[in-house]
C-alpha positions as CSV (number, residue, x, y, z in Angstrom):
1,X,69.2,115.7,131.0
2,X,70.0,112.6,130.0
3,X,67.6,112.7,126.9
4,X,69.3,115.6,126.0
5,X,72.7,114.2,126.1
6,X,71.6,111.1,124.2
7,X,70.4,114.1,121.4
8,X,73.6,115.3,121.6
9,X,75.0,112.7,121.2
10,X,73.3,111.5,117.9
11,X,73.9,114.5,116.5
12,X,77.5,113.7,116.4
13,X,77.5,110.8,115.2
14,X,75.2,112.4,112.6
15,X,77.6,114.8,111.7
16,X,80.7,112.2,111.7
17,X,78.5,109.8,109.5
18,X,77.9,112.8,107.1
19,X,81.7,113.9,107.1
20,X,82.7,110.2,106.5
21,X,80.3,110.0,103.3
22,X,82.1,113.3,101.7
23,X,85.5,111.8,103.0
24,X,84.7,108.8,100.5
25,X,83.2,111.0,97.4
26,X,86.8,111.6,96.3
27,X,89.4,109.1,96.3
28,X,92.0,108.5,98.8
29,X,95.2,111.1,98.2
30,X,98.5,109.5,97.2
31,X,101.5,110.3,99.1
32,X,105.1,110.2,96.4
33,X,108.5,110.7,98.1
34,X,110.2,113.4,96.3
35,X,112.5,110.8,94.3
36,X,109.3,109.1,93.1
37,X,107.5,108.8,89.4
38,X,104.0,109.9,89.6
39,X,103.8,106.3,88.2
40,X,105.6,105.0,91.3
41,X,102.8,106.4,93.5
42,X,100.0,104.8,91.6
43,X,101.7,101.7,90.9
44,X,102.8,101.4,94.9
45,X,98.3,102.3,95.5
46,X,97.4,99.5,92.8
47,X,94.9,101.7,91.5
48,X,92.1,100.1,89.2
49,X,92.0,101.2,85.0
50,X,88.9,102.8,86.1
51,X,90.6,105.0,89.1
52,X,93.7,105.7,86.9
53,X,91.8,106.9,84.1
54,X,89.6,108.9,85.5
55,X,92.6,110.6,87.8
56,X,94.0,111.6,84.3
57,X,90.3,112.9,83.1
58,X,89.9,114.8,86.2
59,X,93.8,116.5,86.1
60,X,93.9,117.1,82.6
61,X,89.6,118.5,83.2
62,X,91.2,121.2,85.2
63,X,94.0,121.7,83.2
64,X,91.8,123.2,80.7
65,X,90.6,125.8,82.3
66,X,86.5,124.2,82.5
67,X,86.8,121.5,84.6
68,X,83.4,122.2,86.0
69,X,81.6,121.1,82.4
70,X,81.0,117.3,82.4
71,X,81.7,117.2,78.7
72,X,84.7,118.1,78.8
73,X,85.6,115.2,81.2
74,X,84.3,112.9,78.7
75,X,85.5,114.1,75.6
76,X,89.1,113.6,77.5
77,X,88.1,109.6,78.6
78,X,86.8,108.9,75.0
79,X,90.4,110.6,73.3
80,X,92.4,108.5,76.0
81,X,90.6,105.4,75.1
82,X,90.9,105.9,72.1
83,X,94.9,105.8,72.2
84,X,94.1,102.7,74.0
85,X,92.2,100.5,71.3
86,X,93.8,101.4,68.3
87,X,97.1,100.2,70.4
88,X,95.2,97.2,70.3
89,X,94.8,96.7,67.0
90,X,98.7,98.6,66.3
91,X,101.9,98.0,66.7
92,X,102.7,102.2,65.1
93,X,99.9,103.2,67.3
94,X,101.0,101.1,70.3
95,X,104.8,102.4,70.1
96,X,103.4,106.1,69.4
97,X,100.6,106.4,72.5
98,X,101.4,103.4,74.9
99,X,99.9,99.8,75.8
100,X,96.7,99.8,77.9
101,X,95.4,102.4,80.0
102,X,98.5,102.8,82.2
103,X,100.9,102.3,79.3
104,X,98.7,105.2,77.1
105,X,98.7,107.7,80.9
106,X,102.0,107.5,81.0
107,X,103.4,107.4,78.2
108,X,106.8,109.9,77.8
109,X,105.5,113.5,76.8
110,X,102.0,113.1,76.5
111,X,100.1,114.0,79.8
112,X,101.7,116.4,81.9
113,X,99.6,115.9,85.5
114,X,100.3,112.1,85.2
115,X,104.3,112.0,84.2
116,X,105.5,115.5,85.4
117,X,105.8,115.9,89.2
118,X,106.5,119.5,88.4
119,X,103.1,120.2,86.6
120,X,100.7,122.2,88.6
121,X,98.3,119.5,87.8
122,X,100.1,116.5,89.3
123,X,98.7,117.6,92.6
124,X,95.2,116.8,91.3
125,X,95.7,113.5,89.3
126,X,97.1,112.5,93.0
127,X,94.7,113.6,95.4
128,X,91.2,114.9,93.7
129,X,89.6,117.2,96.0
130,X,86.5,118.2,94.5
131,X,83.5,115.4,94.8
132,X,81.2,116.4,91.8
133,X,84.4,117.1,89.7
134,X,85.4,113.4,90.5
135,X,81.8,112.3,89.8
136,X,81.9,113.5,86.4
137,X,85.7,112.1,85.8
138,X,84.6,108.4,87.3
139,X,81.4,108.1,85.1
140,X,83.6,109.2,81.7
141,X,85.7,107.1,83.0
142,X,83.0,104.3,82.9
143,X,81.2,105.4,79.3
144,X,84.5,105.3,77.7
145,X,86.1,102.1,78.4
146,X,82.3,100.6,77.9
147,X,83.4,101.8,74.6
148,X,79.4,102.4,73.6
149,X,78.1,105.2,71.4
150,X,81.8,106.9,70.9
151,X,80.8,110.7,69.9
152,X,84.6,110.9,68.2
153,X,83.5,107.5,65.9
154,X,82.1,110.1,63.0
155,X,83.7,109.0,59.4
156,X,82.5,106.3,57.8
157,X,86.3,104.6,58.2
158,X,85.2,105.1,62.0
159,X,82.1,103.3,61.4
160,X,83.2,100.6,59.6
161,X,86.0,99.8,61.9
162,X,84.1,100.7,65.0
163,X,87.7,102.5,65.9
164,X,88.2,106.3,66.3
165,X,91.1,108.1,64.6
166,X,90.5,111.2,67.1
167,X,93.7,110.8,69.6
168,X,95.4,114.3,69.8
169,X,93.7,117.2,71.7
170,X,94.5,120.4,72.9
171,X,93.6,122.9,75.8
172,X,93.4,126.5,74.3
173,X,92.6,128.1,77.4
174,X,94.8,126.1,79.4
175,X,97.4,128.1,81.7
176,X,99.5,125.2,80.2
177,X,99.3,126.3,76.4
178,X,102.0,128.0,74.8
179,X,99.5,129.5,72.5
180,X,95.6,129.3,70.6
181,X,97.0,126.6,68.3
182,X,99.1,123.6,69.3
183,X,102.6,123.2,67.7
184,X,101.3,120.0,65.0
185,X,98.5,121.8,63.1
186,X,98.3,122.5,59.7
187,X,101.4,119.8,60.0
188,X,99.3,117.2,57.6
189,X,99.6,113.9,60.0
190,X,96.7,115.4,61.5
191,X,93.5,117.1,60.9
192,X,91.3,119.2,63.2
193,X,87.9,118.1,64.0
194,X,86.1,121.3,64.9
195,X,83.5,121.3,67.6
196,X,82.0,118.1,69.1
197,X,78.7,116.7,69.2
198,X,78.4,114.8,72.7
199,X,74.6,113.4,73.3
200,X,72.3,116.4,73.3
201,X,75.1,119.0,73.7
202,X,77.7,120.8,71.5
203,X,81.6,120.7,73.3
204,X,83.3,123.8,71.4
205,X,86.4,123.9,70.0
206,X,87.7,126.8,72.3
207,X,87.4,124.3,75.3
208,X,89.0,121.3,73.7
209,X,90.4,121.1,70.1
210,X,90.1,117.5,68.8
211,X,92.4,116.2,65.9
212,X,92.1,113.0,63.7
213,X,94.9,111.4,62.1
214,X,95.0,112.2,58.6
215,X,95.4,108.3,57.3
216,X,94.6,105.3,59.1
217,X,97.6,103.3,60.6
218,X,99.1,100.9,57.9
219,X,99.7,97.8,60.5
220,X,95.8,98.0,61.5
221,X,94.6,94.1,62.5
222,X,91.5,93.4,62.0
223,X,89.5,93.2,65.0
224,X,89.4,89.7,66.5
């Protein structure tokens, strides 16, 4: 009897071992007072670069409508980052997108589930739910501030500078999108980019349409 409670008994803790592991596959939720920011919540948390960027890839992932394809994840860290180092090197860029990571996520009018509490997607960039959804948002997280083999580095500009113009995107399929086109194309400051080449596999178009500024940024310093 007693070997069989012992048994028991493991099994439990089995089971509460197990349930602890998924608890710690996603990140912990944040709680924001109705007359808070979403910035005020993650702010008030002190969340890492990495943790904040990848809440943003993860929300905005599921905002297009495939947040279950990994690519997509990363083709969103590499356009955020990319906001993020040419407002290095910027003072246009840095004005137009934001300063660092947190100054480019929240920037006024740019990512809905990070600066609109009323987005449906605010829920998520709070408290992500799904563990292999997060997976994939922490690792593009991790290639794209690493900053190494940049699939949106394509022109030779791009190669020269080691810098990538790609910084605008869209979500055709979104629930979120007024439409198949977003409201700046064909407007000249910016030129679409067509599908996109990331590793072995092809991201298309339909699930995330990339843009490149049409001209460099005429206050680009040269890298230090």
């Amino acid at each position: 009897m007693r070997i069989a409670v012992q048994g028991l008994a493991a099994i439990f803790l089995c089971l509460a071992c197990t349930a602890g592991a998924g608890a710690a596959d996603v990140p912990k939720c944040l709680v924001r007072d109705p007359s808070d920011t979403v910035e005020y919540a993650t702010a008030r948390a002190k969340l890492s670069p990495k943790e904040l960027l990848a809440r943003l890839v993860y929300a905005e992932a599921l905002s297009t409508g495939f947040g279950d394809d990994p690519l997509v994840h990363e083709a969103i860290a590499w356009g955020v980052m990319n906001r993020v180092r040419l407002a290095e090197r910027s003072e246009s860029m840095k004005k137009a997108y934001g300063s660092g990571i947190r100054g480019v996520v929240f920037k006024k009018g740019q990512f809905n589930p990070a600066v609109s509490p009323r987005s449906a997607f605010s829920k998520d960039f709070l408290c992500p739910r799904e563990p292999a959804l997060w997976r994939f948002a922490l690792e593009a997280a991790a290639r794209a501030m690493a900053g190494e083999r940049n699939p949106l580095i394509q022109t030779p500009w791009e190669h020269e500078n080691n810098l990538s113009l790609v910084v605008n995107f869209y979500y055709p399929k979104s629930t979120q999108a007024k439409g198949p086109y977003p409201p700046w194309e064909g407007g000249g400051a910016l030129e679409f980019i067509g599908d996109v080449m990331i590793g072995d596999r092809m991201l298309p178009a339909e699930h995330v349409r990339f843009y490149r500024l049409a001209r460099p940024p005429a206050d680009l310093k040269p890298a230090r």
